[in-house]
C-alpha positions as CSV (number, residue, x, y, z in Angstrom):
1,X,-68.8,47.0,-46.3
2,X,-66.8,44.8,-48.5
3,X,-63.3,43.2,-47.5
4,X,-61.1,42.8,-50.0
5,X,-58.4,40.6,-50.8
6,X,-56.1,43.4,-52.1
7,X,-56.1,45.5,-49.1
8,X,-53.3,45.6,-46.6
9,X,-54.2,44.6,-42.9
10,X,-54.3,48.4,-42.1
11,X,-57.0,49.3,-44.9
12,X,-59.3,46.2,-43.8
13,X,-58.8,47.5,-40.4
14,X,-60.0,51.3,-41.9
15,X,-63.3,49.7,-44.1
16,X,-64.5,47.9,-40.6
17,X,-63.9,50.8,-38.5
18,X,-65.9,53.2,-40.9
19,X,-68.8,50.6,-40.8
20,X,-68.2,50.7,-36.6
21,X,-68.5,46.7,-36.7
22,X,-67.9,44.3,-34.4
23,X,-64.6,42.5,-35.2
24,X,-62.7,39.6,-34.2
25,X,-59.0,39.5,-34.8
26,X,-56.5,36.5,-34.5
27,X,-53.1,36.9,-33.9
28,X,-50.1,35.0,-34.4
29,X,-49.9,34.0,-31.3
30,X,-53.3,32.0,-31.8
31,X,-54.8,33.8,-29.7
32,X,-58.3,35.8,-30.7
33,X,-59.7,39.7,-29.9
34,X,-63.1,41.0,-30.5
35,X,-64.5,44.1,-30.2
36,X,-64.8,47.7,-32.2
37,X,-62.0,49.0,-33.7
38,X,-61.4,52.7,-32.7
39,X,-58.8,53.9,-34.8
40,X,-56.2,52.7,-36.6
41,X,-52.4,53.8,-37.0
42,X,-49.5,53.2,-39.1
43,X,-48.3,50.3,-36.4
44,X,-51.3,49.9,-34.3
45,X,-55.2,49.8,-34.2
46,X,-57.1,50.2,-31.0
47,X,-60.1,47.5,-30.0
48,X,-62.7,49.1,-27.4
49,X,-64.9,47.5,-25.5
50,X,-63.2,44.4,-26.1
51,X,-65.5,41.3,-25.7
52,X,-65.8,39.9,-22.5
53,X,-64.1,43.3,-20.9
54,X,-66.7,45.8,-21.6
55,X,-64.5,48.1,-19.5
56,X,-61.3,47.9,-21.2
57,X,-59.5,48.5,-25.1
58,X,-56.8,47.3,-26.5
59,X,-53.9,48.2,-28.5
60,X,-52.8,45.5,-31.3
61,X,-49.4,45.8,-32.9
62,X,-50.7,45.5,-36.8
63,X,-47.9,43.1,-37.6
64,X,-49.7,41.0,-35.1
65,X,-52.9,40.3,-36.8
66,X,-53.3,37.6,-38.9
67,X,-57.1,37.6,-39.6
68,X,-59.6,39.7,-39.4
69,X,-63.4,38.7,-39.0
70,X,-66.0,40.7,-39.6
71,X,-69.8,40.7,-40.1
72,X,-70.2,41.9,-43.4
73,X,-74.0,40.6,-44.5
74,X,-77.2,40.5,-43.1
């Protein structure tokens, strides 16, 4: 998995789903989200088994996110 620079939020989103890694996104309220990413929408993506709530997802407005983190080596 590669991120690149060129894609939009939603395409990043799409690259770390396919490779079913464990992500951490920040939003613009400065606040942070880690988990899986289980699909991802127009608007939206969906975090499951968000960290620290193995028993819960998320949905994340994609205008929210400002950074995405993801494990792309080793």
């Amino acid at each position: 998995m590669k991120l690149d620079p060129t894609h939009t939020v939603e395409d990043a989103l799409r690259a770390v789903a396919a490779e079913g890694a464990t992500v951490e996104l920040r939003l613009n309220d400065g606040h942070s989200l880690g988990g899986k990413i289980g699909g991802v929408g127009e608007h939206a993506c969906l975090v499951e088994t968000v960290t620290g709530k193995e028993f819960f997802d998320a949905w994340v407005r994609l205008e929210s996110i400002v950074a995405i983190e993801a494990r792309v080596r080793g």
